[in-house]
PDB file of N, CA, C and O in Angstrom, chain B, residues numbered from 101:
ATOM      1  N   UNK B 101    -199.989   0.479  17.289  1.00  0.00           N
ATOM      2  CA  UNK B 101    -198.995   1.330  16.648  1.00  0.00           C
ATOM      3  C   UNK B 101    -198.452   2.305  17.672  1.00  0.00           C
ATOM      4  O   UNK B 101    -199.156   2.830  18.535  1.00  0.00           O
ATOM      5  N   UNK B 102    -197.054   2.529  17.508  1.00  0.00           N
ATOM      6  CA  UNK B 102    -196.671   3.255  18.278  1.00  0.00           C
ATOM      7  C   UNK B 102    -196.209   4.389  17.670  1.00  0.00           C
ATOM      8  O   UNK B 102    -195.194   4.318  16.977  1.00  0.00           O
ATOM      9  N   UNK B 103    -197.018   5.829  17.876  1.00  0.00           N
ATOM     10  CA  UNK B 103    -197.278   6.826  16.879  1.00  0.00           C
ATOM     11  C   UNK B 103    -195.874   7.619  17.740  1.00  0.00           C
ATOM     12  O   UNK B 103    -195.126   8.063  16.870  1.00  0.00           O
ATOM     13  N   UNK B 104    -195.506   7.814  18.678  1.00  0.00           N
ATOM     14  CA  UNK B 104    -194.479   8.845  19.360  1.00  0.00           C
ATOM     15  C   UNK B 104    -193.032   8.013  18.757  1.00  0.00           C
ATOM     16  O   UNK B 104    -192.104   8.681  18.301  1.00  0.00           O
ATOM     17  N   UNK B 105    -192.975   6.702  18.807  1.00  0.00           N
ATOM     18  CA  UNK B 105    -191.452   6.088  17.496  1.00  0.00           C
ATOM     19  C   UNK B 105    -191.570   6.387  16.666  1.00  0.00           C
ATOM     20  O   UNK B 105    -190.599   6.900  16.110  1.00  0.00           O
ATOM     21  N   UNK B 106    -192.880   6.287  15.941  1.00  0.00           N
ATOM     22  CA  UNK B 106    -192.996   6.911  14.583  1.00  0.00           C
ATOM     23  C   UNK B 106    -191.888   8.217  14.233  1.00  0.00           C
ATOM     24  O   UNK B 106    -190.813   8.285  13.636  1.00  0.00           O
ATOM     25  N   UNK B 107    -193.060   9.507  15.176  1.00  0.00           N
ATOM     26  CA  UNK B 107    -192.833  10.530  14.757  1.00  0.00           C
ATOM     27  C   UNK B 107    -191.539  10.947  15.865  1.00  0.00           C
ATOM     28  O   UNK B 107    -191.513  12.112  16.262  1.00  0.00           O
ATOM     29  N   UNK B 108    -191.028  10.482  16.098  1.00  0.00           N
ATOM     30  CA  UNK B 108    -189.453  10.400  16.486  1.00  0.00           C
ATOM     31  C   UNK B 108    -188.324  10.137  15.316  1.00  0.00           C
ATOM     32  O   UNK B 108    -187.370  10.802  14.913  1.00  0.00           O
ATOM     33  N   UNK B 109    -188.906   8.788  14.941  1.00  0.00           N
ATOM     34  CA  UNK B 109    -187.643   8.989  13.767  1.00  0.00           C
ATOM     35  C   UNK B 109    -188.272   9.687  12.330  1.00  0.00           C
ATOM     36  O   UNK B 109    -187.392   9.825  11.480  1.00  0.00           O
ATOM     37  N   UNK B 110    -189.404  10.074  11.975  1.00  0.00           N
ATOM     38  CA  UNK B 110    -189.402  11.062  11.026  1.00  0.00           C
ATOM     39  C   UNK B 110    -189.007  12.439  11.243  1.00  0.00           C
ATOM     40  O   UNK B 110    -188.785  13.264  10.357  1.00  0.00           O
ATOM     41  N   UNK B 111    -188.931  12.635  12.593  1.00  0.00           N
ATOM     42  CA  UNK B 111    -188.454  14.415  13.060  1.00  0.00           C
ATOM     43  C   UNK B 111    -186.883  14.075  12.783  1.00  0.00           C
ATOM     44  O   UNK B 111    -186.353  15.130  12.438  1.00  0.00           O
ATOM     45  N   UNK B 112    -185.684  12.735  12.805  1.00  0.00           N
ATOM     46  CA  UNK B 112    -184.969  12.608  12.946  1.00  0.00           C
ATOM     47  C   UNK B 112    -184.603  12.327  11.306  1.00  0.00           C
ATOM     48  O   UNK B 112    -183.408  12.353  11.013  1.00  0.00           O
ATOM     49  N   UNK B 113    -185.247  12.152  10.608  1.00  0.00           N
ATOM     50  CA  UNK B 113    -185.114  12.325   9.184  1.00  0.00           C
ATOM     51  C   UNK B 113    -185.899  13.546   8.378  1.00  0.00           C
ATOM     52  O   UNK B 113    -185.978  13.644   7.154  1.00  0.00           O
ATOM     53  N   UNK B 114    -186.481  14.484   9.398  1.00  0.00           N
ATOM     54  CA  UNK B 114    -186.905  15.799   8.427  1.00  0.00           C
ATOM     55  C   UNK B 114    -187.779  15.548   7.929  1.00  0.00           C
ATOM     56  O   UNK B 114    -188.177  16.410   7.146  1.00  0.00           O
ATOM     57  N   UNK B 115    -188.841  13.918   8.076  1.00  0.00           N
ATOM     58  CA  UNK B 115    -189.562  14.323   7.112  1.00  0.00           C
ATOM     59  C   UNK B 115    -191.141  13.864   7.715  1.00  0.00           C
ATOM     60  O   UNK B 115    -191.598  13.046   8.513  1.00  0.00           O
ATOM     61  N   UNK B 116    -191.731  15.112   6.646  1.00  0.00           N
ATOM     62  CA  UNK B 116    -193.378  15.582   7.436  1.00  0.00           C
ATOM     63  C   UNK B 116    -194.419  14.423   6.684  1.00  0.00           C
ATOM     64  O   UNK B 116    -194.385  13.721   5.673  1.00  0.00           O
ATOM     65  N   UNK B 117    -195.246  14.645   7.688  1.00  0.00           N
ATOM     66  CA  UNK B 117    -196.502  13.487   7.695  1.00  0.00           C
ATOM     67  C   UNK B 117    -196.662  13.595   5.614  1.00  0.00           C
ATOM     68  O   UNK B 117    -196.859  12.649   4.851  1.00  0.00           O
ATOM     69  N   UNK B 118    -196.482  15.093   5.255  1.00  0.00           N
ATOM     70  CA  UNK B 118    -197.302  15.121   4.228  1.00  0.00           C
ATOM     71  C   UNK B 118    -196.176  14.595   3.502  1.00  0.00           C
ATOM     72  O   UNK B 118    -196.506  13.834   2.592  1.00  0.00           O
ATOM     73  N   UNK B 119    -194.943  14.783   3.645  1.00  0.00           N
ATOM     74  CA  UNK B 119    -193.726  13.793   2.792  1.00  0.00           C
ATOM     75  C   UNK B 119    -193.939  12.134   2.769  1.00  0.00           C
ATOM     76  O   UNK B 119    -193.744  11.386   1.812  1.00  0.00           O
ATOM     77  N   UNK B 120    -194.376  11.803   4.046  1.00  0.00           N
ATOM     78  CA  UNK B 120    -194.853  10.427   4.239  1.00  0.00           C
ATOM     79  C   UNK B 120    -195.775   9.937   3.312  1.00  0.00           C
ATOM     80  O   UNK B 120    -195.968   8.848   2.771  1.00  0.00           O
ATOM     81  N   UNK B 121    -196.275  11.004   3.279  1.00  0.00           N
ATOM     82  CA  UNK B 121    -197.783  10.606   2.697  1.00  0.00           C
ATOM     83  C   UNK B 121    -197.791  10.410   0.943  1.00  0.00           C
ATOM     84  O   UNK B 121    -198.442   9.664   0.212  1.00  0.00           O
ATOM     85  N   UNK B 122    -196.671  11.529   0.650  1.00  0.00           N
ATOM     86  CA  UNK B 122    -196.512  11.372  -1.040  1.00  0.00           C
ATOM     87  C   UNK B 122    -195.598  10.293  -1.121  1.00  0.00           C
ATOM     88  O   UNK B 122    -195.852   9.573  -2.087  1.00  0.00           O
ATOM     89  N   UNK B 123    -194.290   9.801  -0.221  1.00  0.00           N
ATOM     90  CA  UNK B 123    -194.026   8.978  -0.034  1.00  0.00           C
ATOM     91  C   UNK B 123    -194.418   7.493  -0.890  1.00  0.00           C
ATOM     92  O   UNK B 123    -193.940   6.936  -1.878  1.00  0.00           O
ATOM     93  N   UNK B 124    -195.740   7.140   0.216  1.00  0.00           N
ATOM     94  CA  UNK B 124    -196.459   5.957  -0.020  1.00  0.00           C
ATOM     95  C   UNK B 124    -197.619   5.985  -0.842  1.00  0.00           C
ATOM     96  O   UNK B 124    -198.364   5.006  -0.890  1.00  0.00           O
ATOM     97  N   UNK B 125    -197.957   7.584  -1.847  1.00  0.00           N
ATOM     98  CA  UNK B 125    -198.516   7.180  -2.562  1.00  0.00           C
ATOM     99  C   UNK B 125    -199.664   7.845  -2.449  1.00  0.00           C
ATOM    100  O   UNK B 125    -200.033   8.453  -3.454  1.00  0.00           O
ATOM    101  N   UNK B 126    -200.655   7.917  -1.020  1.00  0.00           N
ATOM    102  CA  UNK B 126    -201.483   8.305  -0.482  1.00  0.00           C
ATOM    103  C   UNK B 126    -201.982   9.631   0.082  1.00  0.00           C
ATOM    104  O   UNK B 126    -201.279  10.306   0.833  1.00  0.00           O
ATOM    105  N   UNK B 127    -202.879   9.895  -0.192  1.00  0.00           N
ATOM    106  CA  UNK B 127    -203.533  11.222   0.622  1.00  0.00           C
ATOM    107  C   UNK B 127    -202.959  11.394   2.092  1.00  0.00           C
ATOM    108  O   UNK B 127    -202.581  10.447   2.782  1.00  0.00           O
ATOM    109  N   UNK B 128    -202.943  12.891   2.527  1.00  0.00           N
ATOM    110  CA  UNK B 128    -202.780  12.780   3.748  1.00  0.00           C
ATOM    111  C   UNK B 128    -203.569  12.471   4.451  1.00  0.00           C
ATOM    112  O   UNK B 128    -203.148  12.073   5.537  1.00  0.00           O
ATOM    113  N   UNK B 129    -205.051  12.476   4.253  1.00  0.00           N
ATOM    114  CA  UNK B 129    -206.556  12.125   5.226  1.00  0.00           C
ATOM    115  C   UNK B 129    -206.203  10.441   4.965  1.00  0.00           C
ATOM    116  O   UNK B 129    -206.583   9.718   5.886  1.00  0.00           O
ATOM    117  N   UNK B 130    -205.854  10.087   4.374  1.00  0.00           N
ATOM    118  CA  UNK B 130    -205.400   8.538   4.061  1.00  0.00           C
ATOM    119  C   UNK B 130    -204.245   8.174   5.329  1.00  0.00           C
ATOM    120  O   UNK B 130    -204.487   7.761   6.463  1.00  0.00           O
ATOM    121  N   UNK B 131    -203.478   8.354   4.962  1.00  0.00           N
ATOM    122  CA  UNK B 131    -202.291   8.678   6.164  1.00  0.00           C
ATOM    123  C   UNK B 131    -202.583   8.923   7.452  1.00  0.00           C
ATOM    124  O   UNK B 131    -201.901   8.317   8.279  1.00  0.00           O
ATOM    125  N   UNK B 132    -203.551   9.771   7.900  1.00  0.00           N
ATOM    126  CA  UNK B 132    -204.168  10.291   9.401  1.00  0.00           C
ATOM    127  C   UNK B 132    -205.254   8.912   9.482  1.00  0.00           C
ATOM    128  O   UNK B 132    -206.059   9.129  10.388  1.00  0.00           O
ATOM    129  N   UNK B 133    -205.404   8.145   9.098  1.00  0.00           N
ATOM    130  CA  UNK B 133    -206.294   7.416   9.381  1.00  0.00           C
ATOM    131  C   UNK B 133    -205.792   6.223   9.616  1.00  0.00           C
ATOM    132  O   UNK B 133    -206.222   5.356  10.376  1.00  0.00           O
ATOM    133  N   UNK B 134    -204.681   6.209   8.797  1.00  0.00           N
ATOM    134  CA  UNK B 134    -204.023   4.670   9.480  1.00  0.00           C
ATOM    135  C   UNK B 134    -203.434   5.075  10.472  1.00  0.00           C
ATOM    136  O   UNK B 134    -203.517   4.275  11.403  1.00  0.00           O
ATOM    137  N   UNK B 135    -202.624   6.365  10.788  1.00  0.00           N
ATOM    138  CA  UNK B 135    -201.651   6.664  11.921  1.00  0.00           C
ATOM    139  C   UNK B 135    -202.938   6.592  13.507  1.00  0.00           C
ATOM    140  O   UNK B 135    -202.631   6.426  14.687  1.00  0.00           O
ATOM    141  N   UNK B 136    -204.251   6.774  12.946  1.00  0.00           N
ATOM    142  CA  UNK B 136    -204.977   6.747  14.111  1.00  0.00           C
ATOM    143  C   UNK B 136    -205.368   5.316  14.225  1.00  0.00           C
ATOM    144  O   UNK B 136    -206.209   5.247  15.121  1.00  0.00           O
ATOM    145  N   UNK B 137    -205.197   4.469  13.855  1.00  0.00           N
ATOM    146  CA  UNK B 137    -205.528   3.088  13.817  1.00  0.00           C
ATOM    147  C   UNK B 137    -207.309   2.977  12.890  1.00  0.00           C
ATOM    148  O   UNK B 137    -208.121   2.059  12.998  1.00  0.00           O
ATOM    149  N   UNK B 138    -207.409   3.999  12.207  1.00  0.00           N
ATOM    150  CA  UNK B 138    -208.954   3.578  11.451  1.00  0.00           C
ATOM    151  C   UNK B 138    -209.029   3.020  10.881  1.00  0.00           C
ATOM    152  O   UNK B 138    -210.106   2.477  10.636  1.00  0.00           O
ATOM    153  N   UNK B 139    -207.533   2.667  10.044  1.00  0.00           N
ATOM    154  CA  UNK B 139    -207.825   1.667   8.584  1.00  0.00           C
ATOM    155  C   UNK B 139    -205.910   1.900   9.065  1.00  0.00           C
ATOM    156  O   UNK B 139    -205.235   2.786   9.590  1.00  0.00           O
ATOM    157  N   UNK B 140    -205.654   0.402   8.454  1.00  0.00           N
ATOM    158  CA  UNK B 140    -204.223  -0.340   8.880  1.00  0.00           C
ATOM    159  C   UNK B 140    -203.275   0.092   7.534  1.00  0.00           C
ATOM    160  O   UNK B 140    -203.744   0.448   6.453  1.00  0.00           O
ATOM    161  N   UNK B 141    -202.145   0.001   7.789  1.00  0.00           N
ATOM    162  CA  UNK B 141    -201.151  -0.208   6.829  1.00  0.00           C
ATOM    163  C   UNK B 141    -201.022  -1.296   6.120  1.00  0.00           C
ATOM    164  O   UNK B 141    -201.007  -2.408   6.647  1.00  0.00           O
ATOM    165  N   UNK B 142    -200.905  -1.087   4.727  1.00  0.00           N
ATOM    166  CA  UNK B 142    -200.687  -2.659   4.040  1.00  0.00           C
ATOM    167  C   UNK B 142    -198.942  -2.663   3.707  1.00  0.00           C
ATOM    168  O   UNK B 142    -198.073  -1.857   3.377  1.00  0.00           O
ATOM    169  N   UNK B 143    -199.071  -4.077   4.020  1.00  0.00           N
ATOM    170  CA  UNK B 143    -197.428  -4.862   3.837  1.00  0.00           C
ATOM    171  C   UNK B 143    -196.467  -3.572   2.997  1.00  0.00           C
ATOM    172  O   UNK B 143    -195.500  -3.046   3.548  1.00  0.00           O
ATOM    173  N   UNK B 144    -196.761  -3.336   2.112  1.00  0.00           N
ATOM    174  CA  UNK B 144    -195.846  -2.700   1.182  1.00  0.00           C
ATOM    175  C   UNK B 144    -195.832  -1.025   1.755  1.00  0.00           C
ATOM    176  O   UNK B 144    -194.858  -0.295   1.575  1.00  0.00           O
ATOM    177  N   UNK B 145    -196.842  -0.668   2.327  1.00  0.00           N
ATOM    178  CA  UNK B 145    -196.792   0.906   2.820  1.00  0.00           C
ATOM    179  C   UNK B 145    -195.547   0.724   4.077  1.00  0.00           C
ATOM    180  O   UNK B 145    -194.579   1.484   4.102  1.00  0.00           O
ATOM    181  N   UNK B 146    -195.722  -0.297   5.008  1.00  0.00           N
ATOM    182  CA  UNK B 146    -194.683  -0.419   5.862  1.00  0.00           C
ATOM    183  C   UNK B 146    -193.082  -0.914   5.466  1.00  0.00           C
ATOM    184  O   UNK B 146    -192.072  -0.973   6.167  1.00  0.00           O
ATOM    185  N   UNK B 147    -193.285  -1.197   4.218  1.00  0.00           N
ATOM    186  CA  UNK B 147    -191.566  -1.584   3.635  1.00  0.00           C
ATOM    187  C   UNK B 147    -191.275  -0.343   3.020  1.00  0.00           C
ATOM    188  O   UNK B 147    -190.106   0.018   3.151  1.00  0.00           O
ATOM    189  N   UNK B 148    -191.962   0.342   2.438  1.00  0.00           N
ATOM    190  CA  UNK B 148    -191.691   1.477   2.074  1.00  0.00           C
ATOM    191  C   UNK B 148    -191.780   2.436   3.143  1.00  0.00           C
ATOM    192  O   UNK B 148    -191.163   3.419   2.731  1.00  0.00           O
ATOM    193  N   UNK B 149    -192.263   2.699   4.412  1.00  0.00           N
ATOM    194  CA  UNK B 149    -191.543   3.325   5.723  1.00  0.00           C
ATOM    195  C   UNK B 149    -190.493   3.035   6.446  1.00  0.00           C
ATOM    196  O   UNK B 149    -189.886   3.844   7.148  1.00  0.00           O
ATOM    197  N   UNK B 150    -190.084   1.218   6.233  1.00  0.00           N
ATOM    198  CA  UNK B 150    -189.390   1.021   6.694  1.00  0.00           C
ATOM    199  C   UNK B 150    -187.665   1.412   5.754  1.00  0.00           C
ATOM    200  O   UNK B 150    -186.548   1.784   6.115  1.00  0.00           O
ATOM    201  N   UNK B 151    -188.281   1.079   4.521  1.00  0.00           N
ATOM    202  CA  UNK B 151    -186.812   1.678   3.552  1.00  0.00           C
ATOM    203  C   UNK B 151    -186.299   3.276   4.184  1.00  0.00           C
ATOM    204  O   UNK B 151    -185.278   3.702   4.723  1.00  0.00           O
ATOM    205  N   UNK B 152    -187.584   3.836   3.792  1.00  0.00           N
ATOM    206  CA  UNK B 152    -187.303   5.144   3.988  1.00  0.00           C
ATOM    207  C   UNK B 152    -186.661   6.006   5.281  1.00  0.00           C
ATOM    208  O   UNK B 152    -185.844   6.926   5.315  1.00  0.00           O
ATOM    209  N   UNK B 153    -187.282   5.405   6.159  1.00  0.00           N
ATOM    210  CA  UNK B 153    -186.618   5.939   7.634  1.00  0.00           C
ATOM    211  C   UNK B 153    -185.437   4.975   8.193  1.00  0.00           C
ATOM    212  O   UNK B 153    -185.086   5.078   9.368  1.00  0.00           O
ATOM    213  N   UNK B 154    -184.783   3.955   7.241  1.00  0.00           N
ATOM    214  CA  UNK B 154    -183.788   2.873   7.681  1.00  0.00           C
ATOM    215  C   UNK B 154    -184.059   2.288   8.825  1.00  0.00           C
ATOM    216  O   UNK B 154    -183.154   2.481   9.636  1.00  0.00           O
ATOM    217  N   UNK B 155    -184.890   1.680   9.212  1.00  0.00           N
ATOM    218  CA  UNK B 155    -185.737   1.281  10.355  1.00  0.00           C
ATOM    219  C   UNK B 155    -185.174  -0.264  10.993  1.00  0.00           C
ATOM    220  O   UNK B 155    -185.541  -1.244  10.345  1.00  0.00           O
ATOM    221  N   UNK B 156    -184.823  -0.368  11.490  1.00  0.00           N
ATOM    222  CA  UNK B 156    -184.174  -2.113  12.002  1.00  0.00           C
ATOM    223  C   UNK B 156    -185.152  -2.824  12.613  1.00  0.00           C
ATOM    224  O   UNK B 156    -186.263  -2.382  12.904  1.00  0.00           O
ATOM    225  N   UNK B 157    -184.666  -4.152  12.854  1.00  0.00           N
ATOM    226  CA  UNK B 157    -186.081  -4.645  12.403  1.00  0.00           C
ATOM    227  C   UNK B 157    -186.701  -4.686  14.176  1.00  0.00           C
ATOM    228  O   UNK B 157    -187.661  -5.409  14.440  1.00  0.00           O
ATOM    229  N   UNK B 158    -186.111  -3.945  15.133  1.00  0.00           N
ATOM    230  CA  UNK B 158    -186.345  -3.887  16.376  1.00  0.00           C
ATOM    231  C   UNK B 158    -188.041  -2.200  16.249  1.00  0.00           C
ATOM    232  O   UNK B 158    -189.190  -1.974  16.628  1.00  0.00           O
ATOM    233  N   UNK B 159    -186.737  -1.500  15.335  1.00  0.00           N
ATOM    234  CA  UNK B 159    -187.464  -0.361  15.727  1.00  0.00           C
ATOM    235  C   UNK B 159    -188.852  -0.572  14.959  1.00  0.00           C
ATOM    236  O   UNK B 159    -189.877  -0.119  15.467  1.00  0.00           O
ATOM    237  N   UNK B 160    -188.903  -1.399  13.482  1.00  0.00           N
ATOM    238  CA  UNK B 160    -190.413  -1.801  13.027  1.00  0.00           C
ATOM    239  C   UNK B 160    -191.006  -2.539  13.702  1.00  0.00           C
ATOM    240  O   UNK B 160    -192.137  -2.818  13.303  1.00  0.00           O
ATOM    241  N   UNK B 161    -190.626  -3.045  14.730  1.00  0.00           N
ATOM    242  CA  UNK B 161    -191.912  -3.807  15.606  1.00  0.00           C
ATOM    243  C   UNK B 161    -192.180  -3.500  16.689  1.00  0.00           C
ATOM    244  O   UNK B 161    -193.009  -4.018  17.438  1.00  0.00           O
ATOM    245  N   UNK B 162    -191.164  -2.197  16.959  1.00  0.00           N
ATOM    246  CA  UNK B 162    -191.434  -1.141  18.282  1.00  0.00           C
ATOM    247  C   UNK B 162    -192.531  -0.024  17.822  1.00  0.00           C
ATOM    248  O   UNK B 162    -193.193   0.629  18.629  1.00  0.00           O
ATOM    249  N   UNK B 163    -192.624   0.098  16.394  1.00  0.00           N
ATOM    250  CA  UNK B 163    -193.584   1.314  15.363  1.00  0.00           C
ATOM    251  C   UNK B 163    -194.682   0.221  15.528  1.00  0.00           C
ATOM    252  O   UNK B 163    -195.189  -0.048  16.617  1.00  0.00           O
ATOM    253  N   UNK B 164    -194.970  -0.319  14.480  1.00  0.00           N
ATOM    254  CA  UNK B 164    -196.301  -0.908  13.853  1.00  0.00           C
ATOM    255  C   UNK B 164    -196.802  -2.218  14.881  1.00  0.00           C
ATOM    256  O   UNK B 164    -197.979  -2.577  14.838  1.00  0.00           O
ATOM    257  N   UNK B 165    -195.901  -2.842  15.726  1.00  0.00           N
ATOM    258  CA  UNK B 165    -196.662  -3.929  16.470  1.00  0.00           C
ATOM    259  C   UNK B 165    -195.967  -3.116  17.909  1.00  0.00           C
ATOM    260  O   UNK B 165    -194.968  -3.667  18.372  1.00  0.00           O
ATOM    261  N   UNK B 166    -196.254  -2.378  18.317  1.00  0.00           N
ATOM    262  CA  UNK B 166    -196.234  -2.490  19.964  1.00  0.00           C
ATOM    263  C   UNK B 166    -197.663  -1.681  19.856  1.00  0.00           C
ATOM    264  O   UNK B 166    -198.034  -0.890  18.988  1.00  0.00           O
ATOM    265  N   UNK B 167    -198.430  -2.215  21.198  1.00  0.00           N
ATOM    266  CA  UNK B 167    -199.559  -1.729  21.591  1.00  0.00           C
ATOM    267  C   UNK B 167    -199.975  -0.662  22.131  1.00  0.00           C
ATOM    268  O   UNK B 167    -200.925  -0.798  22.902  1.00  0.00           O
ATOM    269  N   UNK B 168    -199.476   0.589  21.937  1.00  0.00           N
ATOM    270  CA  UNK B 168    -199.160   1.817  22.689  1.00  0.00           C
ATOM    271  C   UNK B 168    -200.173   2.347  22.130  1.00  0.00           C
ATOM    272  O   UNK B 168    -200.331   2.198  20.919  1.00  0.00           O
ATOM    273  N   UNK B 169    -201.080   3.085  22.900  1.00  0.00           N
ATOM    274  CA  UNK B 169    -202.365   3.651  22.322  1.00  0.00           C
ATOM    275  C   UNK B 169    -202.042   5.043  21.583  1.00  0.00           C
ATOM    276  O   UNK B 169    -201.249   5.833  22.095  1.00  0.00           O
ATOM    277  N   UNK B 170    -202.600   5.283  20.519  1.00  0.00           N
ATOM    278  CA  UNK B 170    -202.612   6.450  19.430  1.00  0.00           C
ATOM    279  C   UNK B 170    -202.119   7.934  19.889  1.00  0.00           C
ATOM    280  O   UNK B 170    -202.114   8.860  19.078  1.00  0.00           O
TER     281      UNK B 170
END
């Protein structure tokens, strides 16, 4: 996961980890744990990041599949 794209385009949409987090549903200690790689995102948490931040399908596989350490 590449956590600095991440939090690039959420600073570029205003919105905070803890918006993310009600977002998808989840706790924020829920949220800090996938963003650290402890426990993964499921299919639908990433369509629903990807809706939300209008994400193309370059920049979702520059977020969730490039290998850039935490």
């Amino acid at each position: 996961m590449n956590i600095y794209a991440l939090n690039l385009r959420l600073d570029q949409k205003k919105c905070s980890y803890k918006d993310l987090a009600e977002l998808l549903g989840i706790s924020r200690s829920s949220l800090y744990r996938k963003l650290s790689g402890q426990t993964d995102f499921t299919c639908t948490e990433i369509a629903g990041i990807r809706q939300h931040l209008a994400l193309t399908d370059t920049a979702l596989i520059e977020i969730f599949f490039h290998n850039n350490p935490v």
